[in-house]
DOSE-403667 format. One line per 4 residues: number of its first residue (from 1); their letters; for each residue x, y, z of C-alpha. Coordinates in nm, 4 decimals, decimal comma. Example, Ala and Ser with C-alpha at 12.3 -4.5 7.8 and 13.67 -1.06 7.14 Angstrom:
% DOSE-403667
1	as	1,2300/-0,4500/0,7800 ~ 1,3670/-0,1060/0,7140
This chain:
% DOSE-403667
1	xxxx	-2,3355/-5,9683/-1,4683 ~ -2,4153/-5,5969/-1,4885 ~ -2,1965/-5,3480/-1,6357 ~ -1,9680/-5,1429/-1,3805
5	xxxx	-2,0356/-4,7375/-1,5023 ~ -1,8414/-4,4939/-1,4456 ~ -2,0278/-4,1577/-1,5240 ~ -1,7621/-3,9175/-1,3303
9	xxxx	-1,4202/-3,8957/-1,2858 ~ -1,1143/-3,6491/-1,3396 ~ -0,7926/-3,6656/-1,4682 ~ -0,4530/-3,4274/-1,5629
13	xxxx	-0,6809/-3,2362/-1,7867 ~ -0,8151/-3,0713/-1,5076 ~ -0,7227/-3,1206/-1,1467 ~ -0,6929/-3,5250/-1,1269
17	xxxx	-0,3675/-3,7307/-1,0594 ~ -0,3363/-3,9535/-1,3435 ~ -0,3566/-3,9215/-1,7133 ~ -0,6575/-3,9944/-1,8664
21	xxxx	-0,5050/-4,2844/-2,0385 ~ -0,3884/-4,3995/-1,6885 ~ -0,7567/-4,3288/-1,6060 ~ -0,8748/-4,5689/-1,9305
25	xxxx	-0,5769/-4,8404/-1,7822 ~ -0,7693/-4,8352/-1,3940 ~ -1,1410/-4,8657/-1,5831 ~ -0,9933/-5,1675/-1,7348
29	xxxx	-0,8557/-5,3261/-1,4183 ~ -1,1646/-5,2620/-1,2427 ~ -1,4111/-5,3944/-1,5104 ~ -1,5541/-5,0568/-1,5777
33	xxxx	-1,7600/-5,0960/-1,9583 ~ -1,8935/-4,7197/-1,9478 ~ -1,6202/-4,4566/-1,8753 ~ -1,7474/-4,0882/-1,8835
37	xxxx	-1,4193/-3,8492/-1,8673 ~ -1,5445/-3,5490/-1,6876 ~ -1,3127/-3,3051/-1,6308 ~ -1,3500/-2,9375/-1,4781
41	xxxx	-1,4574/-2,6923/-1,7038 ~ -1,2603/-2,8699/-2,0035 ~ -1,2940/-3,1180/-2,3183 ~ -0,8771/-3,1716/-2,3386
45	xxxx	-0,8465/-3,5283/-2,1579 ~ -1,1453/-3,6914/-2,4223 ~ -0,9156/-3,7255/-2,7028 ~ -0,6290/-3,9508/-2,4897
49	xxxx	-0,8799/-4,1192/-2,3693 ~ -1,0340/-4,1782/-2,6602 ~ -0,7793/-4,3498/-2,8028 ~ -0,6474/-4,5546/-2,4992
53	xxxx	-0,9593/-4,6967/-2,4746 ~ -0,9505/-4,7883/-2,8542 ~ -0,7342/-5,1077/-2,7701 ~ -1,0430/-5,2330/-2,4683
57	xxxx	-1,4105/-5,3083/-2,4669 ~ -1,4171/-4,9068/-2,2802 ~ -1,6944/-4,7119/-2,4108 ~ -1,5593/-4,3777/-2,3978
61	xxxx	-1,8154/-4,0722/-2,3069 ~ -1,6808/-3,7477/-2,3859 ~ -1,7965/-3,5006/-2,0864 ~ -1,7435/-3,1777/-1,9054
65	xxxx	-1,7997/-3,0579/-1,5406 ~ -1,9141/-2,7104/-1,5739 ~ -1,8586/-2,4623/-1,2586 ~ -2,1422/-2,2586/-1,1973
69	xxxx	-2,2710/-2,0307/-0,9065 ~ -2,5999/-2,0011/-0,7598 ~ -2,7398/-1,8158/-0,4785 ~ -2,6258/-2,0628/-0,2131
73	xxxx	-2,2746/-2,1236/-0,4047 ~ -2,0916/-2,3120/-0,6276 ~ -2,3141/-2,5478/-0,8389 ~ -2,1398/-2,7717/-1,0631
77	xxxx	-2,3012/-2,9167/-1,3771 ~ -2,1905/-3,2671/-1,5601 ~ -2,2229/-3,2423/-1,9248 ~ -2,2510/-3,6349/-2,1208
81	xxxx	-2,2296/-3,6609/-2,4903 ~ -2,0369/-3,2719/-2,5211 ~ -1,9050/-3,2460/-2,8843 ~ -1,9128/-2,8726/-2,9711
85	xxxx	-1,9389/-2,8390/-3,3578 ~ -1,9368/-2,4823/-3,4154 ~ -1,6688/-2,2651/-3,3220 ~ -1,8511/-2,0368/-3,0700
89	xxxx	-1,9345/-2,2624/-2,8280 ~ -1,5752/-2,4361/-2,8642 ~ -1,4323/-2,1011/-2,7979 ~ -1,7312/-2,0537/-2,4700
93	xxxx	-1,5794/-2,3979/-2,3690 ~ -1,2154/-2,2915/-2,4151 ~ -1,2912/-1,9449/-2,2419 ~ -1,3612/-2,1627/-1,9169
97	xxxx	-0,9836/-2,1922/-1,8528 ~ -0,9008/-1,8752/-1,8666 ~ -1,1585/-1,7927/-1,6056 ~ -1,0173/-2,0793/-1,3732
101	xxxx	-0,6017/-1,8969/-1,4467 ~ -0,7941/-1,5777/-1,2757 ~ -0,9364/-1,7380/-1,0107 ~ -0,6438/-1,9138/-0,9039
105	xxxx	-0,4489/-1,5595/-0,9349 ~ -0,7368/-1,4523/-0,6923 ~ -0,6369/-1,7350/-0,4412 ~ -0,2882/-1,6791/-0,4601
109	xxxx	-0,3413/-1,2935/-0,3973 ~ -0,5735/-1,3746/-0,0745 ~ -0,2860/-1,5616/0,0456 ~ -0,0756/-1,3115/0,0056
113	xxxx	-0,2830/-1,1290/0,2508 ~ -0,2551/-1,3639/0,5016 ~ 0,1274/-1,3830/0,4850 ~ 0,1726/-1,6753/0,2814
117	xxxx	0,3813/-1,5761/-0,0062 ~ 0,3444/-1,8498/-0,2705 ~ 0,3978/-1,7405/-0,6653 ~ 0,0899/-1,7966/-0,9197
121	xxxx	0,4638/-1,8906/-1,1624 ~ 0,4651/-2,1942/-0,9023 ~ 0,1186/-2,2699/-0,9061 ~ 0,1269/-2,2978/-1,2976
125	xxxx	0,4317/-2,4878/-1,2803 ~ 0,2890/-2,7700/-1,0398 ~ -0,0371/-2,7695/-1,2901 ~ 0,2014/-2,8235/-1,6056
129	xxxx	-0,0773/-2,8895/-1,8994 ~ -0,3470/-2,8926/-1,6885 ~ -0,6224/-2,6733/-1,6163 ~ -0,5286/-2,4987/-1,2798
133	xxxx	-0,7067/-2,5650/-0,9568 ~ -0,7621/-2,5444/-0,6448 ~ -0,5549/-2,8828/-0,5675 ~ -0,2333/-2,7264/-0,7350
137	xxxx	-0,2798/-2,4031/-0,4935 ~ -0,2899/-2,6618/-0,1936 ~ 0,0131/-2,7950/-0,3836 ~ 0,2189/-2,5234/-0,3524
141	xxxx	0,1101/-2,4219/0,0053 ~ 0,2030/-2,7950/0,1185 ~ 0,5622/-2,7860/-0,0785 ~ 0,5990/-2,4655/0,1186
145	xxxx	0,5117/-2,6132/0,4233 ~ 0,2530/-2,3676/0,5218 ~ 0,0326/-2,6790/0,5137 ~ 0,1322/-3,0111/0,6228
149	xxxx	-0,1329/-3,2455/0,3999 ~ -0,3221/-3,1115/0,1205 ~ -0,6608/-3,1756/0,2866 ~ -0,5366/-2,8978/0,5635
153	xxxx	-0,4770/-2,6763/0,2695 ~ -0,8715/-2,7036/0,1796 ~ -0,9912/-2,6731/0,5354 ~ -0,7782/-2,4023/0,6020
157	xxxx	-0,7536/-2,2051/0,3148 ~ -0,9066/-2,3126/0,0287 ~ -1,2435/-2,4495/0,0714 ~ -1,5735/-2,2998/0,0259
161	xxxx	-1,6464/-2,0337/0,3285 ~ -1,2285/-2,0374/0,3987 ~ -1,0080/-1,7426/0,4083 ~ -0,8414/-1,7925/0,0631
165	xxxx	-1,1436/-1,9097/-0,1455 ~ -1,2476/-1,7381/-0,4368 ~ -1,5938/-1,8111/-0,6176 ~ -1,6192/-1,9132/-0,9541
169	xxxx	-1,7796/-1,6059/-1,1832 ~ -1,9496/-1,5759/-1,4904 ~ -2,1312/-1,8736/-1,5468 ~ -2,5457/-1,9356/-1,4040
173	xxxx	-2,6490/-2,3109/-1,3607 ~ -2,9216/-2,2070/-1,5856 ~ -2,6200/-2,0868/-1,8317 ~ -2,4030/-2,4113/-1,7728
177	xxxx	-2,6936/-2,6169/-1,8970 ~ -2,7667/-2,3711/-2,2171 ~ -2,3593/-2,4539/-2,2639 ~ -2,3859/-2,8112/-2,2866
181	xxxx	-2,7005/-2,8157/-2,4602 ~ -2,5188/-2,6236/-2,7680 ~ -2,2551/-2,8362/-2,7506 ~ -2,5121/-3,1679/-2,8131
185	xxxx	-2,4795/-3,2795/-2,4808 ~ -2,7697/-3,3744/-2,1943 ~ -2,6786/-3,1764/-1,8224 ~ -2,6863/-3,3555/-1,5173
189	xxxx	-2,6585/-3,1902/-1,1602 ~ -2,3161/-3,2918/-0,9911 ~ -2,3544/-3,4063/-0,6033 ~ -2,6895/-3,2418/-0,5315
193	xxxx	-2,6654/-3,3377/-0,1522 ~ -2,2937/-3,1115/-0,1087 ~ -2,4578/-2,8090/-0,1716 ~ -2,5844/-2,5925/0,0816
197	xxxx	-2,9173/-2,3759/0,1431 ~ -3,2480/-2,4822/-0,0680 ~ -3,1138/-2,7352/-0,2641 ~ -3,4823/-2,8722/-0,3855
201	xxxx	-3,5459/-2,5076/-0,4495 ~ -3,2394/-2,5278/-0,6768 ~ -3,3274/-2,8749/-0,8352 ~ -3,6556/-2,7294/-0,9158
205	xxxx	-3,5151/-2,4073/-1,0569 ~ -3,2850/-2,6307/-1,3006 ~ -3,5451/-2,8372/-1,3883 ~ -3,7300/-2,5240/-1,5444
209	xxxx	-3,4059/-2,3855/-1,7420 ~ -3,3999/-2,7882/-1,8668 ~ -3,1368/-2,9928/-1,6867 ~ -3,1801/-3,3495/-1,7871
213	xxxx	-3,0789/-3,5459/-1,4521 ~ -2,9717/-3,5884/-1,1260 ~ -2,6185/-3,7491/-0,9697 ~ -2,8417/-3,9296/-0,7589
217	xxxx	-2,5483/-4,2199/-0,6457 ~ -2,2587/-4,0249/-0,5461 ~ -2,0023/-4,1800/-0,2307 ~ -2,1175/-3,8530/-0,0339
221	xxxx	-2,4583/-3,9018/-0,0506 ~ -2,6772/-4,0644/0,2387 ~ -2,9309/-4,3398/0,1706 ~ -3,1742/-4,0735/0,2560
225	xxxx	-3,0561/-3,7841/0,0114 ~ -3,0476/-4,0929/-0,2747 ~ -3,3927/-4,1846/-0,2791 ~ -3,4749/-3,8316/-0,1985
229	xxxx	-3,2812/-3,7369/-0,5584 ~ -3,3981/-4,0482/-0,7092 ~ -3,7640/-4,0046/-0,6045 ~ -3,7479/-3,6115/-0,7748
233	xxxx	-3,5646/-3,7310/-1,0701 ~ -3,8479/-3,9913/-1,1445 ~ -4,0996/-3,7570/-1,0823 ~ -3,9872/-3,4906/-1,3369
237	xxxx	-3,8711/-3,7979/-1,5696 ~ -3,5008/-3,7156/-1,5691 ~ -3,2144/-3,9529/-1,6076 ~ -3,0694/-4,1215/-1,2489
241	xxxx	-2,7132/-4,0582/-1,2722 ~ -2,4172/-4,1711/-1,0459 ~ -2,0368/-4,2042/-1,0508 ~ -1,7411/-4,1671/-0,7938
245	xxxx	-1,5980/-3,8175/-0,8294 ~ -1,2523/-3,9736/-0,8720 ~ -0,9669/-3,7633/-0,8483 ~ -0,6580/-3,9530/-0,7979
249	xxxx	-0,5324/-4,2138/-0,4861 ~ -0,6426/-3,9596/-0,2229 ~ -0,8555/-3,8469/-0,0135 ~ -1,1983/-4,0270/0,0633
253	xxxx	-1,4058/-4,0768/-0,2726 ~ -1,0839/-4,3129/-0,4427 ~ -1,1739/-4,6313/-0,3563 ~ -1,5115/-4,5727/-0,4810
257	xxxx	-1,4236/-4,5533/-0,8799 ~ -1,6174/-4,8050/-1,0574 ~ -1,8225/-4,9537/-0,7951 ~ -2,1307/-4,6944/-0,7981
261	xxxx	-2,4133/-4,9157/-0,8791 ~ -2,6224/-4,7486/-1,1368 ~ -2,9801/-4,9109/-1,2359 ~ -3,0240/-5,1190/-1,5418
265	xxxx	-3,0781/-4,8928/-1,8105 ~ -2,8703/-4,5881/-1,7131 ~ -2,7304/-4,5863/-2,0285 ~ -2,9315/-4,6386/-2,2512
269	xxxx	-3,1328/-4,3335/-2,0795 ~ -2,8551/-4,1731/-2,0851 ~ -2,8083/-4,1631/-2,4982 ~ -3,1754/-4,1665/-2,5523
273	xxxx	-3,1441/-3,7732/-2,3713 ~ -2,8204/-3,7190/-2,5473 ~ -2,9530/-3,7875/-2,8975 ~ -3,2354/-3,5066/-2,8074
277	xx	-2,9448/-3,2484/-2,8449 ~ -2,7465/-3,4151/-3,1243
């Protein structure tokens, strides 16, 4: 039987629903063997995870999806292997939440503007330890009931092109990849087929500042666009990545944790690129 992978999912670290030891507890009730924690623009859930999966047969990957933005948008960036060892790039890492507090004050503020008078206090509040997000913002607006599910809050408000949507700033894809790179870890393009404009333009563009693979399998993704990212990942000999996205029991990507098919191998491609940076 093959292995069930799971190269991307979320948790409370960042802007997921469960824990990432409740995370570790679903892997092991859905046969997962490979469990990559990849939280937004943060290392924090590894560690719990780490040790919850300490009692299983869970390999643990420690990982990271970096925010970016690119000509045609926000480009996101999945780090594998991410162990920063020297306190500069731990501090570039840790810097990445306090970008995320400002955009969220950004949000909050373009509400505002539109009438709707939630508090960034509240916003933090509904986040607790976590890194703030855009689901906490669509939080707040749905416990106010400006919203009445939090999907309306992102089609309203908060997703890319609407009214209340701020950008992420400050980091390149090019620079996302350098990031990971220094902190030993091989950089894989999140959801190629969600972005909009050029996007083989953009592939090829990574490619030269040296990502290391594509999320070919993702729940989103067509047949087409898969063997499409496959066929330019193979070309270029980068790693052919895949996971669910997971977030939490909502929305349309949950059911999907742990049953992305990945190709025999995966893996072990996977660390063979990873020990390049190590």
């Amino acid at each position: 039987m093959a292995r069930v992978i799971e190269l991307h999912c979320h948790t409370r670290a960042s802007d997921g629903l469960l824990t990432p030891s409740e995370v570790v507890g679903l892997a092991n009730q859905r046969n997962v063997k490979v469990l990559a924690i990849t939280d937004h623009d943060t290392l924090a859930g590894y560690a719990e995870a780490r040790i919850a999966g300490q009692s299983s047969t869970i390999r643990i990957i420690p990982g990271i999806e970096v925010s970016s933005l690119a000509s045609q948008g926000e480009v996101h960036v999945l780090g594998y292997g991410v162990v920063p060892t020297d306190s500069q790039t731990a501090q570039r890492i840790l810097d990445l939440r306090e970008a995320r507090d400002g955009r969220a004050k950004a949000m909050v503020t373009k509400l505002h503007g539109l009438g709707i008078p939630i508090s960034f206090e509240r916003v933090k509040q509904i986040a607790g330890d976590s890194m703030v997000g855009r689901p906490h913002v669509a939080r707040a607006l749905l416990e106010g009931n400006w919203v009445s599910t939090r999907q309306q809050a992102f089609d309203e408000f908060l997703a890319e092109g609407k009214p209340a949507f701020v950008p992420h700033t400050g980091l390149t894809p090019s620079q996302a990849i350098e990031l990971i790179h220094k902190a030993h870890g091989a950089a894989v393009v999140a959801h190629p087929g969600l972005y909009a404009g050029n996007v083989s333009q953009l592939l090829t563009d990574m490619l030269a500042h040296g990502m290391d693979g594509v999320e070919a399998y993702y729940p989103l993704h067509s047949k087409e666009q898969i063997e499409q990212f496959v066929s330019f990942a193979c070309s270029h000999s980068l790693l052919v990545t895949g996971g669910s996205d997971f977030h939490g029991f909502v929305g349309d990507l949950e059911s999907s944790f742990g049953s992305i098919h990945l190709p025999e191998g995966t893996i072990e491609a996977l660390d063979a690129r990873i020990t390049n940076y190590t």
